[in-house]
N, C-alpha and C positions, 0 to 999 in steps of 0.2 A: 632483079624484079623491078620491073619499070612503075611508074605509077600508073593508078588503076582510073582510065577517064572513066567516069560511070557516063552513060546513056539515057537518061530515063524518061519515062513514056506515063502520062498518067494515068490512073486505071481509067479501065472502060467505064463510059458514064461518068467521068467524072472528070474537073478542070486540075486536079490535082494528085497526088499518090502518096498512098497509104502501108506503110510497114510495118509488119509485127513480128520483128525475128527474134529465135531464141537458138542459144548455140551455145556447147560447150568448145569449139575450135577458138583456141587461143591465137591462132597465125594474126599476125596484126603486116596491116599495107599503107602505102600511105594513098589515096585517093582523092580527086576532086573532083565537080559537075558543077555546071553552070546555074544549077538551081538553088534556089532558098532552100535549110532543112530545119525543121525543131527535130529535137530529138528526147525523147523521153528513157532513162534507163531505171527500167520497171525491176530487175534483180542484176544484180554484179557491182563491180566496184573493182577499178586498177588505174592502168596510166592514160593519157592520153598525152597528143601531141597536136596543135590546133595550131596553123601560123608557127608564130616565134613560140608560142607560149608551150609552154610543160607541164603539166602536170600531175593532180588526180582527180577521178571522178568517182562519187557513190552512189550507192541505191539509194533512188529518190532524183537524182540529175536530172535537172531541164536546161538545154542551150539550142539557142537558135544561132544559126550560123549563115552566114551569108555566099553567095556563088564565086564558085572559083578559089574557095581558100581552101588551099591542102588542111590533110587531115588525118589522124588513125587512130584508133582504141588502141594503145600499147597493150596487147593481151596478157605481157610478163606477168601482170599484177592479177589476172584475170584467175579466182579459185571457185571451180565447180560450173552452175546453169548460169547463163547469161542473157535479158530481152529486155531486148527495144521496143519500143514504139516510135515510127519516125514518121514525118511527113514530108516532103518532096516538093516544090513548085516554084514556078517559073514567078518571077514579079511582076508581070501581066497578066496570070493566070485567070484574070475573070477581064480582060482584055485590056489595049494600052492607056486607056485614060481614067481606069479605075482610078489608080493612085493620085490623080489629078484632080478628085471631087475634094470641095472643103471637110466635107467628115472625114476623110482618112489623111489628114495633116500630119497628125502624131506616129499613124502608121507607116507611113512614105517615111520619118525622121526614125521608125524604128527598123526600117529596112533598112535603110542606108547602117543605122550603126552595127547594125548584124552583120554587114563586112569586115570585122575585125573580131567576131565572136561575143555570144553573148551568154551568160550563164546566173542563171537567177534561182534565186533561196527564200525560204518565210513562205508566207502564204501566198505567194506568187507561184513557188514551186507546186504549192499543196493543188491550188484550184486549178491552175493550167493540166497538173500527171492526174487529175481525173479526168478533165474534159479529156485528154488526150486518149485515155481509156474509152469515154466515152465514144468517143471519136470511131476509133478503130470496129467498132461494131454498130457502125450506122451508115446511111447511104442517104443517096439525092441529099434533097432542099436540109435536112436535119446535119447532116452533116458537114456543107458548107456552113451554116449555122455555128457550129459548133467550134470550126477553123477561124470565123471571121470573131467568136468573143474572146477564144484564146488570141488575137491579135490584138482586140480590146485591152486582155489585162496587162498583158506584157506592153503596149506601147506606156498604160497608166503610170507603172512600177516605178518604184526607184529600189526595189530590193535585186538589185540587177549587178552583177559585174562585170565590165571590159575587158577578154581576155588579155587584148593583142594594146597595144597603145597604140591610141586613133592618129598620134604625127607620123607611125613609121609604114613605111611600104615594103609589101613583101617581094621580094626578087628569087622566086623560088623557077630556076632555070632546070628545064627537061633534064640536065645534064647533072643537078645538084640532086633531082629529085631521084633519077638512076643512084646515084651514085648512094644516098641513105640507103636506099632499097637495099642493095648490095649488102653493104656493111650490115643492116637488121635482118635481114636471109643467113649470112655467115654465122653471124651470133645467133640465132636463131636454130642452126643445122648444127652449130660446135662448141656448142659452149658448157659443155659436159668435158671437152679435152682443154690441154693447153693454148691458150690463144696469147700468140705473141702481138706486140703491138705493130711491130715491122711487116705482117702477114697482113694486116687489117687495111694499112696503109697503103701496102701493094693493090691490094683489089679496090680499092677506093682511087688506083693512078697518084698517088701522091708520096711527095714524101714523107716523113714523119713529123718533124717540126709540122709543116703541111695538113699536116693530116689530125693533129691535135688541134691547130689553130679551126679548124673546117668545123670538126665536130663540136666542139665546144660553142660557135656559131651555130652551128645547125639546134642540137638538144639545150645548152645550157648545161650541161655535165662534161665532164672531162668520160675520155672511152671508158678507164677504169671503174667510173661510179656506176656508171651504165650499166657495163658487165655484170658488175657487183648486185647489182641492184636487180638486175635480169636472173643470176642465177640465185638470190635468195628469195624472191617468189614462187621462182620454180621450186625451192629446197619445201617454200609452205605447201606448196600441193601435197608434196612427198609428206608431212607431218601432221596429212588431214589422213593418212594411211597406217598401215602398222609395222610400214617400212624404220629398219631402227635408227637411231639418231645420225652412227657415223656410218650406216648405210646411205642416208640422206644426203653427207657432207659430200659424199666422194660422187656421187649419182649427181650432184648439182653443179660440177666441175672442178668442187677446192681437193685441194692435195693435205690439208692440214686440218684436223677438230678443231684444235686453239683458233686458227685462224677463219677457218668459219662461224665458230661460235661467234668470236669476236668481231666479226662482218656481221655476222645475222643482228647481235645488237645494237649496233650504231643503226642500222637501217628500222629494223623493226620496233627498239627500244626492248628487250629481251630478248633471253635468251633462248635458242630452239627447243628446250625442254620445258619452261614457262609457257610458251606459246601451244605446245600440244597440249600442256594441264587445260591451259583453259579450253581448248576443244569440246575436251572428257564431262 
């Protein structure tokens, strides 16, 4: 699974584009476009992968991210309804010398750093995941409106974090970017069976030493954590069901109770039957 160039075309009537997606499909890709995005995540919560950076994201997420930097919602973490609210647009989008007026000094300084990702908390987050609500159900003049004070708040902010660190550059080659795809499709399609490490490496063209050095490069996790980590989220979908405990172990790919158990709680910090209580 190759990376996904998005296209995108702004709505009709309008210099920029508007999303409001909700979805329980956990398939995560990894994707780039040449345009600016904020991204608002109205319910869900799980992994993402932005740049170099790793992490997670919760309900309540604002990050504006800048053009051209790969990117995916790790959907592993992803339990139950999922929506976004996004925005989409070009940095010329009200044409090439907008950026160039002295009022938008701070926002030219906030574009640029949104090419390394940018993720903001406090009441930066509060007042932007309205407006952006607001946003989504408004049209013409009110709605630019609406874009240009959410660009207001966020250039003010200092409640803001860097994903990516502003010295380093990303070198994410068509061929690095196959090649994740790959290995996150695999695990993805088998990670209920045995997956040897020597298999992973094969389809990735590498060899093994190779192929630990890459990955750990690419996510920040050794493959194992990864795995680990992929199949005890999926274990929590299964624990949000009346499916029974060591029905969940083996259904998630492990071969062992003990050893799931004891997987689920280094990750989760308890253990799979603590974690359904509190469901109940």
């Amino acid at each position: 699974m190759k990376i996904e160039f998005e296209k995108i075309a702004p709505d009709q009537g309008s210099s920029f584009k508007v999303i409001h997606w909700k979805s329980e499909n956990d398939r995560f890709f990894w994707h780039q476009h040449p345009e600016h995005e904020i991204i608002f995540v109205k319910k869900g919560s799980g992994k993402l992968h932005i740049g170099n950076h790793l992490g997670e994201y919760a309900e309540g997420e604002v990050m504006f991210l800048g053009p051209n930097l790969p990117h995916t919602g790790l959907g592993y973490g992803v339990i139950g309804e999922h929506e976004e609210i996004i925005v989409q647009l070009h940095q010329n989008f009200l044409g090439q010398d907008f950026m160039n007026v002295p009022e938008m000094v701070k926002v030219k300084k906030l574009f640029e750093k949104a090419a390394f990702g940018i993720s903001y908390a406090g009441k930066t987050q509060k007042m932007v995941s309205e407006l952006m609500e607001n946003l989504s159900q408004q049209a013409g003049v009110q709605r630019l409106i609406s874009l240009l004070e959410i660009f207001k708040i966020m250039s003010d902010s200092e409640e803001y974090r860097v994903l990516n660190d502003p010295r380093s550059r990303f070198d994410f080659r068509h061929k690095d970017e196959d090649r994740i795809n790959r290995i996150y499709t695999f695990v993805e399609e088998h990670y209920t069976d045995e997956i040897k490490i020597e298999t992973v490496a094969e389809i990735a063209n590498l060899t093994v030493p190779s192929f630990c050095r890459y990955f750990k490069k690419m996510t920040h996790l050794t493959f194992t954590d990864f795995l680990n980590e992929f199949r005890i989220n999926n274990a929590c979908k299964l624990l949000h069901t009346g499916v029974p405990v060591s029905d969940v172990c083996f259904s998630s790919g492990f071969n062992s109770i003990s050893h799931f158990s004891k997987t689920f709680k280094q990750i989760k910090g308890q253990s799979p039957r603590e974690y359904r209580r509190e469901l109940l």
